[in-house]
FIGU-543221 format. One line per 4 residues: number of its first residue (from 1); their letters; for each residue x, y, z of C-alpha. Coordinates in steps of 0.1 Angstrom, whole numbers, plus 2048, in hexadecimal, padded with zeros to 3 digits. Each point is the difference from the previous one (the first is absolute). Layout:
# residues N
NUM) a) X Y Z | ... $
END
This chain:
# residues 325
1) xxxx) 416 BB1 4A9 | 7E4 80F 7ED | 7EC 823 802 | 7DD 7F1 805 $
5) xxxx) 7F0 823 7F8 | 806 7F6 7E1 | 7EB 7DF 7FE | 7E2 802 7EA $
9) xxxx) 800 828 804 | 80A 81D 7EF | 80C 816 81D | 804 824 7FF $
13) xxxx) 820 811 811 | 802 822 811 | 821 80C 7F5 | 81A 809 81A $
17) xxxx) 805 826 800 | 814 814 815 | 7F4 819 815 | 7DD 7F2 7F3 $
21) xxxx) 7FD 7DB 80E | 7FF 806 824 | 7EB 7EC 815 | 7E5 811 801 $
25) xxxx) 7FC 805 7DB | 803 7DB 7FE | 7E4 7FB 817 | 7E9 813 7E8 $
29) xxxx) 80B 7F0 7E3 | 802 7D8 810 | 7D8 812 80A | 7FB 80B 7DC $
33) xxxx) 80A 7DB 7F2 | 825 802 7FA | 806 7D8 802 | 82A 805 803 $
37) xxxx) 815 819 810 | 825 80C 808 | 810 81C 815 | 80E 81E 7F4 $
41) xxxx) 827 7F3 7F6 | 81A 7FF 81A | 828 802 7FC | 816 7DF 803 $
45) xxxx) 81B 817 80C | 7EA 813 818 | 7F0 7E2 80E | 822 7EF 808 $
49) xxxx) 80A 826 80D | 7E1 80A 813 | 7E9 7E7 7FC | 7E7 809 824 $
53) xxxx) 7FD 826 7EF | 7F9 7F1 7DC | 7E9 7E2 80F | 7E2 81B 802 $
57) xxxx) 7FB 800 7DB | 7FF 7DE 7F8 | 7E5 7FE 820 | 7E5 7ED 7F4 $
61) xxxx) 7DC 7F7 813 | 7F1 7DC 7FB | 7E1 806 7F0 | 81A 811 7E6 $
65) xxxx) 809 7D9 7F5 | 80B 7F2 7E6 | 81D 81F 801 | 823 800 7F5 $
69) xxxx) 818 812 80A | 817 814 7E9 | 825 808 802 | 81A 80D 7E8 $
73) xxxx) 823 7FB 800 | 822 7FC 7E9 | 813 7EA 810 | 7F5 7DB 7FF $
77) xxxx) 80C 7F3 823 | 7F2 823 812 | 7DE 7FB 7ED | 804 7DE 814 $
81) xxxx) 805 807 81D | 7E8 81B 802 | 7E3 7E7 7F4 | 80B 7EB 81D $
85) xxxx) 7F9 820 818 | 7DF 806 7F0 | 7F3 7DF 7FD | 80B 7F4 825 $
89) xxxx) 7EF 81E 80D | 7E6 808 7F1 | 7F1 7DF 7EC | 7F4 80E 7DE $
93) xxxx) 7F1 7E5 7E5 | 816 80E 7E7 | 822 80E 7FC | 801 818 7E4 $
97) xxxx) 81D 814 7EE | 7FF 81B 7F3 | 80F 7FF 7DB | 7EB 820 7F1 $
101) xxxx) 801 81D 816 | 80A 81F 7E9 | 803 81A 81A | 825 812 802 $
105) xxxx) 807 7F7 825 | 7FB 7DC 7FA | 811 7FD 7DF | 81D 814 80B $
109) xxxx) 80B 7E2 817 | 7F8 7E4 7E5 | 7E0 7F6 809 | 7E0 800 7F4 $
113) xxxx) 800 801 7DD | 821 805 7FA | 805 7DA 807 | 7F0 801 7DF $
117) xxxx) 823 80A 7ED | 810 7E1 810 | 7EE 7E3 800 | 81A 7E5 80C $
121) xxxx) 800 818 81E | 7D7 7FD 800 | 801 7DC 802 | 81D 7FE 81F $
125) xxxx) 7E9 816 815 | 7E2 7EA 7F8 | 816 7E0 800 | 810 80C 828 $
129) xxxx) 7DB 807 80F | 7F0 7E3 7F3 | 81B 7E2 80B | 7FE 81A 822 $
133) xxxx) 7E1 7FD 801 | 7FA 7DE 7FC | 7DB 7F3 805 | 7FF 81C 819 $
137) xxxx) 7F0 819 7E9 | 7F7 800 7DD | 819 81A 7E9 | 7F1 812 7E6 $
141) xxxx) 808 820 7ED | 7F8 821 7EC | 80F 80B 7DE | 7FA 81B 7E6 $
145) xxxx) 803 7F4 7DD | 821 80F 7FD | 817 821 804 | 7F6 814 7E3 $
149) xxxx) 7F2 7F8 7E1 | 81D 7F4 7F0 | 809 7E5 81C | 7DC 7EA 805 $
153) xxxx) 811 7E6 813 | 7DE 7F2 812 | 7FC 7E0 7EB | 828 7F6 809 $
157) xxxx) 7F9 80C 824 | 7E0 7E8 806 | 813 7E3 7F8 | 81B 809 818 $
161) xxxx) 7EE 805 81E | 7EA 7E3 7F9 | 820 7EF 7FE | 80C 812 822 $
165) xxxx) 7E3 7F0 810 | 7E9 818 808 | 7D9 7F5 7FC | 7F4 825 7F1 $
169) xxxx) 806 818 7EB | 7EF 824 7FD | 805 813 7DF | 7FC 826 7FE $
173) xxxx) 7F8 803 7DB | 81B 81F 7FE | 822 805 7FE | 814 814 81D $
177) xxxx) 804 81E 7EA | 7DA 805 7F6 | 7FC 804 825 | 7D9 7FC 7FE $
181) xxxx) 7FC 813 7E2 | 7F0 7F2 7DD | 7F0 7DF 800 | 809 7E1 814 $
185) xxxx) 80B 7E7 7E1 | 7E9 7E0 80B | 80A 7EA 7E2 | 822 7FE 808 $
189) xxxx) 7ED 7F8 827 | 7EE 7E7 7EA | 821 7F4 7F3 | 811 7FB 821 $
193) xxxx) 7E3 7EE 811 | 805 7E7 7E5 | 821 7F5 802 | 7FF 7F7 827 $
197) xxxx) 7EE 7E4 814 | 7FF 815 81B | 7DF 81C 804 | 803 827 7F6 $
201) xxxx) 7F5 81C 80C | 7F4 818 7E3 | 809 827 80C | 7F4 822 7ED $
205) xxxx) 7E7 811 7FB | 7E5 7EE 80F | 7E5 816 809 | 7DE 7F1 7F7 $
209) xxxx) 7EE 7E0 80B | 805 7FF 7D6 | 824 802 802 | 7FF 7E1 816 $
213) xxxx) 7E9 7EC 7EC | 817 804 7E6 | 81B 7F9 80B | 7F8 7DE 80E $
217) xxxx) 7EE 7FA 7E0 | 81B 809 7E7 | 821 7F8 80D | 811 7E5 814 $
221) xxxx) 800 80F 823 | 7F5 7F1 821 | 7F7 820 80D | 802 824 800 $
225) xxxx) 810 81C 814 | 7EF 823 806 | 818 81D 80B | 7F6 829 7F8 $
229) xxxx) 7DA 7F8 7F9 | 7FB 7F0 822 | 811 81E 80F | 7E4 817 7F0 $
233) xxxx) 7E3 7E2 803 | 806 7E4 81A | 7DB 7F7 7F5 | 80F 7F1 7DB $
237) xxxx) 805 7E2 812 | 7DE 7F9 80B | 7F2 80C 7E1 | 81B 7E7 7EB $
241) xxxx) 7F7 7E4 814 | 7DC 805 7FB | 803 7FE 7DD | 818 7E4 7FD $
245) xxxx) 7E4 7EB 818 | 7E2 811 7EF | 803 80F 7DC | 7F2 81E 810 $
249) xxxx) 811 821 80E | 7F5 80E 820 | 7FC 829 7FF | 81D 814 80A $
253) xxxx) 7F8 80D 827 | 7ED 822 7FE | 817 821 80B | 7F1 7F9 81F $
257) xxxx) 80A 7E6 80A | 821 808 7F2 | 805 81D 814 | 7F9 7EA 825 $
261) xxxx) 81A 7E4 7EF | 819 820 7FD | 7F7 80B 827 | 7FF 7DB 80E $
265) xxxx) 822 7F9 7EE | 80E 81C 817 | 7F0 7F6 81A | 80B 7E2 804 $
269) xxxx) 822 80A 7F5 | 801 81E 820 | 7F4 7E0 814 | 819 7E8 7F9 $
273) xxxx) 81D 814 80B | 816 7FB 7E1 | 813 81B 7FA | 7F8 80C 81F $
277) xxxx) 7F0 823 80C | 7E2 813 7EB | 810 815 7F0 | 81A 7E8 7ED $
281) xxxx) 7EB 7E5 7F8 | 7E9 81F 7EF | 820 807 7EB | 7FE 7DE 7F7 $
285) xxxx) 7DE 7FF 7F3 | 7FD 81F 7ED | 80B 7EC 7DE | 7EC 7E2 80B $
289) xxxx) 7E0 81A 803 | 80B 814 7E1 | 7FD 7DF 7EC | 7E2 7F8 80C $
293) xxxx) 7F0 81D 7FB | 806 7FF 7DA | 7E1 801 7EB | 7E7 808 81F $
297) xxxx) 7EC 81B 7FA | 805 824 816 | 825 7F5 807 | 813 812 7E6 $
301) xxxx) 7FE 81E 815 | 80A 7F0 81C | 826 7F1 7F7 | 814 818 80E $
305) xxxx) 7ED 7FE 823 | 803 7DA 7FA | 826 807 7F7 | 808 80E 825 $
309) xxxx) 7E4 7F3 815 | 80C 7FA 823 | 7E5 7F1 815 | 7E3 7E5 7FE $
313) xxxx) 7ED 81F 80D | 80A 815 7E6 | 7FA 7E5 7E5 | 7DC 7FB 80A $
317) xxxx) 800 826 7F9 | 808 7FD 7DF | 7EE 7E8 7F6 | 7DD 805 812 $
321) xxxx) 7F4 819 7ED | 7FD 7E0 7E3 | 7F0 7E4 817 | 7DE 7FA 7FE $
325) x) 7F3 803 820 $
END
């Protein structure tokens, strides 16, 4: 089984974030150029538990395809049978685990990146979903280049999950206790890429259409993954693309037209029903709005309004005053 976004491309990921990669964030991005996608990570043990009040964050639209689905787990056979659940009801292109998490709630159950301190462990999980699995759905998985410093464990962890089976590998070029601070290490991504058949996803610190370029130019990956920049820019991935096809960059959209992306992404977010009335799926948005509103001129004032906005009809307030007409 192969991942034909893959085939004579270079494809460019949206990273799955939680509380970020909803549905209709995806939308904008798969819009924006985003050629591969996955959900926001789901719980083996709360998909085997509760799996119908769960199933709405692995929810996925069509036009959001080629998607995977991520899950995280610490337990081989429960990762197994919860890919099973996911993959009978809901038909993602991809299965993908989730070795690099480094957030306390998912580490504190040994998932995420803790997998990362045991890497026999690692390869069971991978090893259970895939013969699962079958020709079902392709398995693939994300890493970090290690627990700290001290314990870089991504070039002995590539080989083991190629060995596992699964068909890709994304690489955050961090280690779980940098969290996402200093710089993403992308020779030791280079180094990893090279040592499998099997493609790599290059993670960190991509933030230009220059970033991309380079990467594909300078290191052994198939592809890259963009996480926090697309948050703040969902337009990178149009702008990378156009380089890579082009040489040239397109301009970054004008604080205009920035300001209607920030009040159609609410929009359509009120409209789809989500996370259900007004007023929460405004509580939602106010860091998605925040991030957008970095760098655009006349904001900086605004934040705190931004901070506790409550309404579409508030927001349009707010930010009126800074359309052009």
């Amino acid at each position: 089984m192969s991942l034909p976004w893959f085939d004579n491309q270079f494809p460019l990921y949206l990273a799955p974030m939680a509380g970020v990669t909803d549905p209709i964030f995806r939308t904008l991005c798969k819009e924006a150029g985003a050629d591969v996608m996955e959900t926001e990570f789901v719980s083996a043990e709360g998909v085997l538990q509760a799996w119908q009040r769960n199933r709405r964050y692995v929810e996925f639209e069509e036009q959001h395809r080629p998607l995977g689905i991520q899950i995280f787990g610490s337990v081989p056979e429960h990762a197994a049978q919860a890919a099973r659940i996911i993959v009978d009801a809901m038909k993602p292109d991809f299965l993908d685990i989730n070795a690099g998490c480094p957030v306390p709630k998912v580490v504190g159950k040994n998932g995420g990146s803790s997998l990362l301190r045991d890497l026999p462990l690692l390869q069971r999980i991978a090893a259970a979903v895939v013969k699962e699995l079958g020709s079902d759905c392709p398995v693939t998985t994300k890493i970090r280049l290690g627990w700290d410093p001290q314990s870089i464990c991504a070039p002995e962890a590539v080989v083991r999950l190629q060995d596992a089976g699964v068909q890709a590998i994304a690489i955050h070029g961090r280690t779980r206790s940098q969290q996402y601070g200093g710089s993403a290490d992308w020779d030791m991504i280079d180094t990893c890429a090279r040592l499998v058949q099997i493609p790599v996803i290059g993670n960190g610190d991509i933030t230009t259409p220059q970033d991309v370029r380079r990467a594909r130019e300078n290191t052994a990956v198939s592809g890259v993954m963009i996480g926090r920049a697309a948050m703040n820019a969902p337009w990178l991935f149009a702008r990378a693309k156009a380089y890579l096809q082009t040489g040239s960059i397109p301009p970054e959209p004008t604080a205009d037209d920035k300001l209607r992306f920030m009040l159609r992404h609410t929009r359509m977010a009120i409209d789809s029903g989500h996370y259900g009335e007004e007023i929460v799926t405004m509580r939602a948005m106010r860091a998605r709005l925040l991030a957008y509103a970095k760098g655009i001129p006349g904001t900086k004032p605004l934040r705190p309004a931004l901070a506790r906005v409550g309404s579409y009809a508030e927001l349009t307030d707010i930010l009126g005053p800074l359309m052009e007409s």
